[in-house]
C-alpha positions as CSV (number, residue, x, y, z in Angstrom):
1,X,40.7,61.6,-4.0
2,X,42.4,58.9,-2.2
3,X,46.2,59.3,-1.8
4,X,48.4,56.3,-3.8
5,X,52.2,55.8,-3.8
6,X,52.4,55.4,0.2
7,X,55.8,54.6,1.1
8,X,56.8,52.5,4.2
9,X,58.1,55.1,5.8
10,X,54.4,56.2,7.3
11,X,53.7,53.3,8.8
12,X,55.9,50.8,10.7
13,X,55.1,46.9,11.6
14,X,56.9,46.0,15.2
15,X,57.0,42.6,15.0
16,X,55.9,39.7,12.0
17,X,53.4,38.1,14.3
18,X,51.4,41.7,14.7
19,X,47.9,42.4,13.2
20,X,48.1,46.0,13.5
21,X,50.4,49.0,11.7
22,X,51.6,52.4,13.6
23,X,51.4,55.6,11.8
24,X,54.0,57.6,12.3
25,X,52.7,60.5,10.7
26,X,48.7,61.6,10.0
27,X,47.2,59.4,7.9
28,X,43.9,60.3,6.0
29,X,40.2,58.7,5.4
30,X,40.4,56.2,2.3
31,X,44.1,56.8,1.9
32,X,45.9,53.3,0.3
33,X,48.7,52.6,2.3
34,X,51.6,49.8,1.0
35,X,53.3,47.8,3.2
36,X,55.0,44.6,2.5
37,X,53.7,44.3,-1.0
38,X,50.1,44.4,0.8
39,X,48.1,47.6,0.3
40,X,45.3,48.8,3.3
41,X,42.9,51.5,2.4
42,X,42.3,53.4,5.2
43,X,38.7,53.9,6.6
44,X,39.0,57.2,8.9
45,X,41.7,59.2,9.9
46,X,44.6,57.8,11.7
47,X,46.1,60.1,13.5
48,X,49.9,59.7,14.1
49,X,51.0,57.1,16.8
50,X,48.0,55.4,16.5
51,X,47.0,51.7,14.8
52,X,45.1,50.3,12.5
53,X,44.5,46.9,12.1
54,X,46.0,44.6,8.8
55,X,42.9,42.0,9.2
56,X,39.2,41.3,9.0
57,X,39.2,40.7,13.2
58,X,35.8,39.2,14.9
59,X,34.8,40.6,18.1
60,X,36.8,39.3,20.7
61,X,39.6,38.3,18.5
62,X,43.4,39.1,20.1
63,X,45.0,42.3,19.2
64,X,49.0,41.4,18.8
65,X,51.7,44.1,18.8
66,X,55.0,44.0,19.6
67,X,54.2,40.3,19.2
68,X,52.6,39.9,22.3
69,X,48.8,40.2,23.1
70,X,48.0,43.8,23.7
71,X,43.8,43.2,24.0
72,X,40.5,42.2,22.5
73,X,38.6,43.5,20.0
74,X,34.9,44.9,21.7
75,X,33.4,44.4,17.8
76,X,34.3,43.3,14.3
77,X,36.9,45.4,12.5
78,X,37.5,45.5,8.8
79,X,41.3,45.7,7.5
80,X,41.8,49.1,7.4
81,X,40.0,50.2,10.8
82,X,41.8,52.4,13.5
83,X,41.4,51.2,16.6
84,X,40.5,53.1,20.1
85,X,38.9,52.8,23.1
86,X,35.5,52.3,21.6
87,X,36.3,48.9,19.9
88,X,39.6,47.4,21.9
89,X,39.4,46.6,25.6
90,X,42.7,45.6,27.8
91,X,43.6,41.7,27.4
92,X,47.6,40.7,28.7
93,X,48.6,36.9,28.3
94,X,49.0,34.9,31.6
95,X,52.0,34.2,33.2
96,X,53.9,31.3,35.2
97,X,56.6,30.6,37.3
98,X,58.9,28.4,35.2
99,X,62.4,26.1,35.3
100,X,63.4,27.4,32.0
101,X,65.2,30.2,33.4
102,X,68.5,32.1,32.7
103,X,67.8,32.5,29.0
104,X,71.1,32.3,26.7
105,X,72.1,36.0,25.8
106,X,74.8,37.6,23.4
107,X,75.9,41.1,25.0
108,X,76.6,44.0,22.8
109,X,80.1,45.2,21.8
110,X,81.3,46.8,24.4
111,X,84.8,47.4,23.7
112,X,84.4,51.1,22.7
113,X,83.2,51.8,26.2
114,X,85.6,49.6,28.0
115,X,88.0,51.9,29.1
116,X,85.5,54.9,29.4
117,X,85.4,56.6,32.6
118,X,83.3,59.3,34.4
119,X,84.1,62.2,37.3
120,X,82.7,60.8,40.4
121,X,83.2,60.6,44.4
122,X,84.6,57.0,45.9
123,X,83.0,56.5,48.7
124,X,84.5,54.3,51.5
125,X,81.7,51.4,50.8
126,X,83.4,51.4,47.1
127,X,80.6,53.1,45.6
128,X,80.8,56.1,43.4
129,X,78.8,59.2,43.2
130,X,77.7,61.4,40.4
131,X,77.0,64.3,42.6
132,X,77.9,65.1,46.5
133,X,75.4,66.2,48.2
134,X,74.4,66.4,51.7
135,X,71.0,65.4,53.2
136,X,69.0,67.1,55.7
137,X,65.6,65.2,56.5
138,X,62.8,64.6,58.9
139,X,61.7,60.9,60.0
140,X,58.2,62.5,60.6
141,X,55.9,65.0,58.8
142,X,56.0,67.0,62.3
143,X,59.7,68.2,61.6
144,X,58.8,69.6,58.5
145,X,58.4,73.1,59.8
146,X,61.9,73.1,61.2
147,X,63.7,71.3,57.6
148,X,62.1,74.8,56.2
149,X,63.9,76.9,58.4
150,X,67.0,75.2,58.0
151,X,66.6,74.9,54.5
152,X,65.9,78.8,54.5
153,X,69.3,79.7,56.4
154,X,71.6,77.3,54.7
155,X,70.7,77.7,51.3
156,X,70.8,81.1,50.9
157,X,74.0,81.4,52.9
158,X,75.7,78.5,51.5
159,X,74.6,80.1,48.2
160,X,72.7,77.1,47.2
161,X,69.3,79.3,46.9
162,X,68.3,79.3,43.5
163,X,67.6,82.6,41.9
164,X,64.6,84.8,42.8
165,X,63.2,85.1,40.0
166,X,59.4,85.3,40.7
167,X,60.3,87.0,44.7
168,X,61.5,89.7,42.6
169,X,58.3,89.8,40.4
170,X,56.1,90.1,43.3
171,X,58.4,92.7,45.0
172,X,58.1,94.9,41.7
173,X,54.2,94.3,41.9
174,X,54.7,95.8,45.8
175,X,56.4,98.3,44.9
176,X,54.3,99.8,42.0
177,X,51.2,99.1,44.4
178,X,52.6,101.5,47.3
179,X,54.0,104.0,44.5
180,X,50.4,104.4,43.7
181,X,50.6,103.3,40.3
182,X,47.7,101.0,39.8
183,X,47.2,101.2,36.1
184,X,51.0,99.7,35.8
185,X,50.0,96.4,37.5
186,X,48.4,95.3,34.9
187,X,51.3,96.5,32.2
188,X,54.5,95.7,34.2
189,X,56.7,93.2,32.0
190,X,58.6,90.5,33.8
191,X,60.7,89.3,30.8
192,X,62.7,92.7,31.2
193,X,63.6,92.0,35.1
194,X,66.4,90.2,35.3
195,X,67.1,87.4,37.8
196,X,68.8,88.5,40.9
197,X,73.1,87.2,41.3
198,X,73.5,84.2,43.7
199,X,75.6,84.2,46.7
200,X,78.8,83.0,45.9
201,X,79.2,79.4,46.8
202,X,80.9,78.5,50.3
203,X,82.1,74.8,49.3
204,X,83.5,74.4,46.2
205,X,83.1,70.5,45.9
206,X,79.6,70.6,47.9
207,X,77.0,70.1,44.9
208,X,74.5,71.1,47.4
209,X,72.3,70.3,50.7
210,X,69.8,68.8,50.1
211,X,66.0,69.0,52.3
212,X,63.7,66.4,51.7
213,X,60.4,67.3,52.7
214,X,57.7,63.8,53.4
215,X,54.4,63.5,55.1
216,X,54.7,60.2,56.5
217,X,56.6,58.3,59.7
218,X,53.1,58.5,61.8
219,X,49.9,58.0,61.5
220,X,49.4,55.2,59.2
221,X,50.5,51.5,59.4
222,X,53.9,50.4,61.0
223,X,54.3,49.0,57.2
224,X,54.3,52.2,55.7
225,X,56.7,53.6,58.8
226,X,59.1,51.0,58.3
227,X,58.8,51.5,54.4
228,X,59.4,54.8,54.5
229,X,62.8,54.2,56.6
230,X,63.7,51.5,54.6
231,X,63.7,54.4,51.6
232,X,65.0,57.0,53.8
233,X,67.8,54.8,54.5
234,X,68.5,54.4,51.0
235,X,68.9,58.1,50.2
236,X,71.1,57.9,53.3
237,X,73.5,54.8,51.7
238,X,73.4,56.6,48.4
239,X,76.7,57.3,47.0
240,X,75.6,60.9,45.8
241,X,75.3,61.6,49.6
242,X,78.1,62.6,51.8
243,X,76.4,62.7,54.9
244,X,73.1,63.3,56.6
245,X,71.5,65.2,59.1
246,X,68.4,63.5,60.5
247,X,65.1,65.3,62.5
248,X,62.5,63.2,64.9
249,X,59.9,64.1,67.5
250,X,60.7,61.3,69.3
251,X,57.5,59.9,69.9
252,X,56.7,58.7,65.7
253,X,56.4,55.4,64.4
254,X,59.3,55.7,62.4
255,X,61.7,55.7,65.3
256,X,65.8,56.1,64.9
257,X,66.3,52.7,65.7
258,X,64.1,51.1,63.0
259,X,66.0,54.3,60.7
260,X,69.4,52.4,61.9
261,X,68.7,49.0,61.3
262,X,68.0,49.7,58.1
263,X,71.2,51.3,57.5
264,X,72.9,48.7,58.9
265,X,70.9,45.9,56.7
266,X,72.1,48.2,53.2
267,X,75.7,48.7,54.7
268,X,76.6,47.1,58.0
269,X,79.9,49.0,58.0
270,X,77.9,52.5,57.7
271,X,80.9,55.2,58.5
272,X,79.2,58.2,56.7
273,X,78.3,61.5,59.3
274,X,75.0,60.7,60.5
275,X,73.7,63.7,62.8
276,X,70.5,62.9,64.5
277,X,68.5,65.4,66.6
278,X,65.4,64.4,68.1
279,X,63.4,67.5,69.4
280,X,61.9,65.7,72.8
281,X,65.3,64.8,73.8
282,X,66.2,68.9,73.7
283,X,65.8,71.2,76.0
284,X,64.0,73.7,73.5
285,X,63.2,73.9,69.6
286,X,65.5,76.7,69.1
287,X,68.5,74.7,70.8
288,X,68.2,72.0,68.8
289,X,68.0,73.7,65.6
290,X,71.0,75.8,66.7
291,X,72.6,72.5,67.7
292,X,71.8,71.5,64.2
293,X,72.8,74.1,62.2
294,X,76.6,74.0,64.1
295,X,77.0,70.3,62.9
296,X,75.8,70.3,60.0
297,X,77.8,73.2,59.2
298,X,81.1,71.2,60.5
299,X,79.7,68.1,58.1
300,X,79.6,70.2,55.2
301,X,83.4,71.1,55.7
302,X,84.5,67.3,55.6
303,X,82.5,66.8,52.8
304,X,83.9,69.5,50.8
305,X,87.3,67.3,51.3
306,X,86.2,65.0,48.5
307,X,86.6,65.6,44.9
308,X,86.0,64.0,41.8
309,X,87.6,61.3,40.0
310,X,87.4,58.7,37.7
311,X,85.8,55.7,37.6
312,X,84.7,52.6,35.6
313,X,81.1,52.9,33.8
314,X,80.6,49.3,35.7
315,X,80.3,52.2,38.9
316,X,77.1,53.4,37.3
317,X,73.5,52.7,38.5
318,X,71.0,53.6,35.9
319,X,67.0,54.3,36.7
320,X,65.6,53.4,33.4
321,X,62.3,55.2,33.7
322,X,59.1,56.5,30.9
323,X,56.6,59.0,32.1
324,X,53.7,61.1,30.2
325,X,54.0,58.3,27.4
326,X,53.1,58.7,24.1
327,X,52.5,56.1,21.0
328,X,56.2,56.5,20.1
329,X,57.7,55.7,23.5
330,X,57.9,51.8,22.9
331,X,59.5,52.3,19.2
332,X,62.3,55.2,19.5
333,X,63.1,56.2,23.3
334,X,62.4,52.8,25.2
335,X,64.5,50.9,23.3
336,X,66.9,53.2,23.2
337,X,67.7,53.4,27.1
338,X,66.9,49.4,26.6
339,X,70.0,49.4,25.1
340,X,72.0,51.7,27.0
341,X,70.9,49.0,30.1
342,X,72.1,46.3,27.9
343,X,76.1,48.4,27.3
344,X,75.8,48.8,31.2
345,X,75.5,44.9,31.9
346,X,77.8,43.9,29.6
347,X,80.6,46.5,31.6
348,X,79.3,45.2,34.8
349,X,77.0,48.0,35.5
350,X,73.1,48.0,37.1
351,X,69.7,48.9,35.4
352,X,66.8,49.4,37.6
353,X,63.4,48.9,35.7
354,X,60.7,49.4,38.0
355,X,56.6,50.3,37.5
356,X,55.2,46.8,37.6
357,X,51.7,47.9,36.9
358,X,53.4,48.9,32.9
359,X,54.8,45.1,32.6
360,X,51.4,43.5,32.4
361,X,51.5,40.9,29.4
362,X,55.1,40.9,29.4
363,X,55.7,39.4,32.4
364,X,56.5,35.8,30.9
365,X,59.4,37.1,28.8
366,X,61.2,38.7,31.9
367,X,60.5,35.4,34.2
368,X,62.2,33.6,31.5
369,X,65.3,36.1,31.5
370,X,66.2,35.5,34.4
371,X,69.1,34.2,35.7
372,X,67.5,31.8,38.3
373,X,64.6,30.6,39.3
374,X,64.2,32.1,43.0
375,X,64.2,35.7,41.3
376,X,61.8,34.8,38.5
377,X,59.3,33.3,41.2
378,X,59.8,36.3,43.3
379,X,59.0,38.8,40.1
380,X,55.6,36.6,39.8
381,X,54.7,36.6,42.9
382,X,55.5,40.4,43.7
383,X,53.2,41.0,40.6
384,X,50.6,39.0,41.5
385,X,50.7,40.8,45.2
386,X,51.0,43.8,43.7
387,X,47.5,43.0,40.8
388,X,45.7,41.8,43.9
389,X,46.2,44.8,45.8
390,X,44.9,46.8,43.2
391,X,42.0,44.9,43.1
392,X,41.5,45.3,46.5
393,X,40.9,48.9,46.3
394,X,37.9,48.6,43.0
395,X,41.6,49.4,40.3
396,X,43.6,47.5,38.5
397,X,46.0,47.4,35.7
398,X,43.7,47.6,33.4
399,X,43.0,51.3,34.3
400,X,46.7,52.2,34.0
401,X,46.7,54.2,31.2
402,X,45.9,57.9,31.3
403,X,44.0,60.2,29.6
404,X,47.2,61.6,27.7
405,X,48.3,57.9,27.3
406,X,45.0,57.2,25.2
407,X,44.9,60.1,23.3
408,X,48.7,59.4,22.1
409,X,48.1,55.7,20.9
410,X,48.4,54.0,24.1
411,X,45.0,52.2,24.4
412,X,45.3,49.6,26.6
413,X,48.3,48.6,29.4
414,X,49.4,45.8,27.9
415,X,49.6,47.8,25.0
416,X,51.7,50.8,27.1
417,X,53.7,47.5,29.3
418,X,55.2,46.0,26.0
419,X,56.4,49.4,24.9
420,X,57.1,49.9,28.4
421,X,59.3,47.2,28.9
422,X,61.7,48.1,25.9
423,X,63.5,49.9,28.8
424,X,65.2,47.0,30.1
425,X,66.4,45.9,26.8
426,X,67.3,42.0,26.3
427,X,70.1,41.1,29.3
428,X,69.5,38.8,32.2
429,X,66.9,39.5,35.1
430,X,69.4,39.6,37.8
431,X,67.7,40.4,40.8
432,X,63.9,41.4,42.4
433,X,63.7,44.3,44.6
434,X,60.6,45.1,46.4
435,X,59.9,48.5,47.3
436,X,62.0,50.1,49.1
437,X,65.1,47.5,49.2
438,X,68.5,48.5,47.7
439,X,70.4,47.3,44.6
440,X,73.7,45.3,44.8
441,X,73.7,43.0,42.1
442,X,75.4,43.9,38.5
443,X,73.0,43.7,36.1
444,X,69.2,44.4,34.9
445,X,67.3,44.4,38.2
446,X,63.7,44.5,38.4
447,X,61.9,46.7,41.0
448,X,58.3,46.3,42.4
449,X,57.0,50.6,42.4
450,X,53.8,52.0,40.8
451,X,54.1,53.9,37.4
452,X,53.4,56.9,39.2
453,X,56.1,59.1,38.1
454,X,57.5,60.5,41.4
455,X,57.3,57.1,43.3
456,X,58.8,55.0,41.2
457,X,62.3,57.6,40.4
458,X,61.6,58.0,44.3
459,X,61.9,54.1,44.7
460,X,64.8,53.8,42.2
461,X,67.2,56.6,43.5
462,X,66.4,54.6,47.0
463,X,68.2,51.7,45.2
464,X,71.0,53.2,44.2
465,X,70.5,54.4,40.8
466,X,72.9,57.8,40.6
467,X,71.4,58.8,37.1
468,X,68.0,58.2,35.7
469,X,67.3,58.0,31.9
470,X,63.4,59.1,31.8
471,X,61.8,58.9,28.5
472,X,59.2,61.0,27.9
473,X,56.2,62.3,24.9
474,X,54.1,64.3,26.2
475,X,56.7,65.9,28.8
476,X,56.6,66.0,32.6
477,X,58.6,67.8,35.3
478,X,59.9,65.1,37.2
479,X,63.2,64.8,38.5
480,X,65.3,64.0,42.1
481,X,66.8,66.0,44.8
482,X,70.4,64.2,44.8
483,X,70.1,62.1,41.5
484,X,70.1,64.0,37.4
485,X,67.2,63.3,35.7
486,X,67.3,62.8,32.1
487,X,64.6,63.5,29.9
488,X,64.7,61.8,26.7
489,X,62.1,62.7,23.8
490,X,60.6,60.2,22.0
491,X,59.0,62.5,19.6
């Protein structure tokens, strides 16, 4: 028997204009649902996070959610109908550059937060830190062999190594193996073995050293060379960084100089330990890596001079980030970060919302946030660069969504991008960054990356940002080297 006495609770309407409802719980085949004084009787199953639509729709009539065009419909659908991939395809509204810029905006209340502060490392540039860390990195993929040797002898000396935990596993596995015990391989436990004890740490306000391993800075264009110093530079600049300690070959692409121009462009009163070692300059690979380790070494015990203290919340760069989205993330988790961004501005702080490919349809409203028109023409054209290049390589947008995406609601992009954009909340547009340019300006700040996960928090802790809010539904792994990750549920 069909279920009656439905209450609002199941389903939720984002916005008046929409045509469609979002269950937020599993909704059954010729179940009535109220909503609105209006009741829908459901033709299939709905499963939770997905939609069904509140209209007779024609084929090729607009799908609206969040208010804003989310796709087409492929055939006609009755009032009641769930819709997938079978009978909506992608549609996103166009966009323009416009003179209507720097839309009127109220902040929030901020004054609870006013006088907040958090523990962090002042830098001599007047940024602040969340973590100190120091950087050890190679400007090609050829001095990757020697960051894993230093990484090998500093972290387990400094007592920076992580625990064993599966070494130990395997060593236990050994052991029963030479014992000649074969029949225990296969009924050892490893929840009894316990982890082995860290060394104790050497610096006591060193959060770590950090290696970070890339297989670029040769071999492929000068633009991806000169990108990839551009980010490298970044990490460099970043306030969670005390100082760095920098590998080349000598004969790469990405050469020093290009390394220390762009540096200079970020901060052109750099004054942070920058060690650079560049192997066809030294008489023998062991040499330098000796020289190298005694440097560092000496770096690590300046940086172990600072220690935390407090400062204003306006000294906070957040990377407001979704990955393995489900058909909650626009309603609960989005918005929620969208408005932590929106606190931030308001105390003078900087968002960073990035992933252009998951702001198709919604470009418009962000043009029209902001605060002049030079950044809202550079936002168009950086996405119309970045749609073209896509297209250039047989994608595009449209094939954005993943499989997890689409079994979790997400249908179409411009059905993930308006969800998506509930990240950056409602404050002005203040700046455009392309990929990989810094962040200086207070504010919401748009950033040109892909929606891949580890690009785009790669991209944003480049900026600047020195904590990243990630929302997430399905759950992923992704984090940073120098920067906390925050994983936010939206389920």
């Amino acid at each position: 028997m069909p279920g009656y006495g439905t209450t609002q609770s199941q389903v939720l309407q984002l916005d008046p204009r929409d045509n469609v409802l979002v269950a937020l719980t599993d909704l059954r085949k010729g179940e009535r649902i109220s909503f609105h004084a209006k009741d829908y009787v459901l033709s299939s199953d709905v499963p939770a996070k997905h939609k069904f639509v509140t209209q007779d729709l024609a084929a090729g009539a607009e799908v609206i959610m969040y208010g804003v065009l989310v796709g087409k419909t492929l055939e006609a659908l009755r009032r009641g109908d769930l819709l997938s991939t079978r009978n909506i395809r992608h549609a996103a509204a166009a966009f323009h550059e416009s003179e209507k810029v720097g839309r009127a905006w109220t902040p929030p209340d901020v004054s609870a937060w006013r006088n907040k502060t958090f523990a962090g490392f002042h830098r001599a540039d007047g940024q602040v830190g969340s973590r100190n860390y120091w950087l050890v990195l190679p400007l090609v993929f050829c001095e990757n062999r020697n960051l894993a040797v230093l990484k090998q002898a500093f972290e387990e000396e400094l007592g920076f190594a992580a625990p064993q935990v599966y070494r130990r596993q395997v060593a236990e596995l050994v052991r029963l193996y030479r014992e000649g015990k074969p029949g225990e391989l296969k009924s050892l436990s490893f929840s009894e073995m316990q982890p082995g004890k860290p060394s104790p740490r050497v610096f006591r306000n060193v959060d770590g050293i950090k290696f970070l391993l890339h297989e670029g800075g040769c071999g492929g264009t000068r633009e991806d060379s000169n990108n990839l110093c551009g980010l490298l530079a970044g990490y460099i600049h970043h306030p969670n960084v005390a100082g760095a300690t920098v590998l080349s070959l000598g004969c790469q692409h990405a050469q020093v100089q290009i390394l220390q121009e762009q540096i200079k462009r970020r901060d052109p009163h750099f004054n942070k330990p920058l060690l650079i070692f560049e192997q066809q300059k030294s008489a023998s690979e062991a040499s330098m890596i000796s020289q190298a380790i005694r440097e560092t070494f000496l770096g690590l015990v300046e940086a172990d001079k600072a220690e935390r203290k407090p400062a204003s919340l306006s000294q906070l760069t957040l990377g407001l980030k979704c990955g393995g989205s489900d058909g909650f993330s626009g309603l609960s988790a989005n918005p929620a970060i969208g408005h932590t961004a929106d606190l931030l501005a308001a105390l003078g702080g900087r968002g960073i919302l990035s992933e252009f490919p998951e702001l198709c349809g919604v470009e418009q409203e962000l043009i029209d946030r902001c605060v002049r028109k030079e950044v809202g023409d550079r936002f168009a054209q950086l996405m119309r660069d970045y749609a073209a290049r896509a297209k250039a390589v047989l994608s595009g947008f449209e094939m954005n969504p993943s499989p997890g995406n689409i079994r979790d609601g997400l249908l179409t992009d411009a059905m993930k991008s308006a969800g998506a954009a509930k990240k950056g909340g409602t404050s002005p547009a203040t700046a455009v960054l392309d990929y990989p340019e810094y962040s200086s300006e207070p504010g919401l700040n748009l950033q040109c990356t892909p929606g891949n996960d580890v690009e785009c928090v790669t991209a944003q802790v480049g900026a600047g940002a020195n904590v990243v809010l990630f929302t997430t539904g399905l759950g992923t792994p992704t984090g940073n080297p120098i920067v906390p990750v925050l994983k936010i549920s939206t389920n």
